[in-house]
C-alpha positions as CSV (number, residue, x, y, z in Angstrom):
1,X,61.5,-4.3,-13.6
2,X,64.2,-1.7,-14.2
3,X,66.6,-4.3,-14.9
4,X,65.4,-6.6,-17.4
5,X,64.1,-3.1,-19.4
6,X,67.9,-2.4,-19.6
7,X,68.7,-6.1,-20.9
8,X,66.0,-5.7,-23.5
9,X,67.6,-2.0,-24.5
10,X,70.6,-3.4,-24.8
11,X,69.3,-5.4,-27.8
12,X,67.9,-2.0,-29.7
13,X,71.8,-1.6,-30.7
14,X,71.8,-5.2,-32.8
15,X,70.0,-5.5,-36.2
16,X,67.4,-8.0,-36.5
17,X,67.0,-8.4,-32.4
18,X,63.6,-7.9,-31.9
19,X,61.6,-8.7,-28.7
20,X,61.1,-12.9,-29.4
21,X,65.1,-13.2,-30.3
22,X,66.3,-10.6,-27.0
23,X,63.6,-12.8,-24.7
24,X,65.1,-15.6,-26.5
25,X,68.8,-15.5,-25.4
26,X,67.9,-13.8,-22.1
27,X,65.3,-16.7,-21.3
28,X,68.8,-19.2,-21.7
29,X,70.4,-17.3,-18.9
30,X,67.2,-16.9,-16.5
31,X,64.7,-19.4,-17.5
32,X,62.4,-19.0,-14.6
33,X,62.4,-15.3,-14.4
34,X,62.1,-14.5,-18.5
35,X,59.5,-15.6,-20.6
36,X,59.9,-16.4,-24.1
37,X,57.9,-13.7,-26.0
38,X,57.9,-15.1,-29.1
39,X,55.6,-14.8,-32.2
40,X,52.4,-16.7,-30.4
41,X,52.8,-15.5,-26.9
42,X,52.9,-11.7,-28.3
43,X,50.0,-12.4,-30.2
44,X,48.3,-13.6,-27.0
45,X,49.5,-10.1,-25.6
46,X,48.4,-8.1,-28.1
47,X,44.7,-8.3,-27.1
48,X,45.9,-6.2,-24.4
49,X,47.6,-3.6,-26.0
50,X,45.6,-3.4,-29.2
51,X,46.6,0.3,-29.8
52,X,50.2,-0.6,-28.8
53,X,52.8,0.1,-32.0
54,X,54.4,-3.5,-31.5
55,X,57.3,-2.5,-34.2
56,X,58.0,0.0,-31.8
57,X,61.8,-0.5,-29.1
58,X,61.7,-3.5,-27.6
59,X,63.0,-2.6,-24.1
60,X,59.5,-0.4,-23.3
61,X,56.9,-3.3,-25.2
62,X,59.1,-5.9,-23.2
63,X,58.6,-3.7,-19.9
64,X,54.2,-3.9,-20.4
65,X,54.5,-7.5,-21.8
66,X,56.5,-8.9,-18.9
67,X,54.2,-6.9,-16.5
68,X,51.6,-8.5,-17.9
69,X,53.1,-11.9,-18.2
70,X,53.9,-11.8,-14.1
71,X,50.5,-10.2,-13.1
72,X,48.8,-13.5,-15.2
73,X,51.8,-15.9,-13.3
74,X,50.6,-14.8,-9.8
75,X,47.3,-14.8,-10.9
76,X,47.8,-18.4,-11.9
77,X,50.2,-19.7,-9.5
78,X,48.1,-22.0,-7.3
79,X,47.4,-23.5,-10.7
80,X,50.6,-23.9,-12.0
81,X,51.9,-25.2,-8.5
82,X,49.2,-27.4,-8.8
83,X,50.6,-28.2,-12.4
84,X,54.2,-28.9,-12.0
85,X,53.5,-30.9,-8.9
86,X,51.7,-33.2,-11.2
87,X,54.9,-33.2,-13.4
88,X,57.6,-33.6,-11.0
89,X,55.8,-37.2,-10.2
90,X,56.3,-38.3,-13.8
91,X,60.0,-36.9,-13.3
92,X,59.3,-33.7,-15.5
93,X,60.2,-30.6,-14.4
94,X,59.0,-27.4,-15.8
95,X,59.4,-23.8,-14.2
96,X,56.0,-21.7,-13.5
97,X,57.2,-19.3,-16.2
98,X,57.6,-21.9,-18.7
99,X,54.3,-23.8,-17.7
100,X,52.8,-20.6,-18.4
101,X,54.1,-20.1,-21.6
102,X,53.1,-24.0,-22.9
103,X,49.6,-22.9,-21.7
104,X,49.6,-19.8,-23.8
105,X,50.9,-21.2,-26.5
106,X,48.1,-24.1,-26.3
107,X,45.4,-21.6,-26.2
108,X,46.6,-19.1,-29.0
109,X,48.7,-21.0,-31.6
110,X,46.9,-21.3,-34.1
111,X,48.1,-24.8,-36.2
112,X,47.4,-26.9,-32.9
113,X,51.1,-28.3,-32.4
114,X,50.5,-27.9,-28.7
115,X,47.6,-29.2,-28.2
């Protein structure tokens, strides 16, 4: 986990990048391994940490939240498996961590445009 904390520090030196636009960029360069913790899958999060100061560095909120995120992806993997095996026969192929994140997003955005 060392490793993507020091990707997400290396962000604390740009203006404006936040956690949702570092996971952002780093989720186009390993989209199976980073989650996109954007807007609606931090607020998912944030039952967890309600205590957390979420305008705090990124690199040590992104360290908890993608501990979190992986505990919930092996938690859910037989699911997900399950999932994307349904997928791959329509010819649709989706990564665990991004089947993950469409089923967060379904269950906490609030203007139903995943549903």
């Amino acid at each position: 986990m060392n490793g993507i904390v020091q990707l997400f520090d290396e962000f604390e030196h740009i203006k404006y990048a936040k956690l949702a636009v570092a996971s952002k960029i780093l989720y186009t360069k390993r989209p199976a391994l980073i989650p996109m913790m954007d807007s609606v899958v931090q607020e998912y999060y944030k039952r967890a940490y309600p205590d957390y100061d979420w305008s705090w560095k990124c690199a040590p909120l992104a360290e908890q939240l993608m501990r979190h995120f992986r505990d919930d992806l092996l938690a859910a993997k037989p699911q997900l498996t399950a999932l994307g095996a349904e997928l791959e026969k329509e010819h649709r192929t989706l990564s665990l961590v991004r089947l993950l994140e469409l089923l967060i997003w379904m269950e906490t955005e609030r203007q139903g445009y995943y549903r």
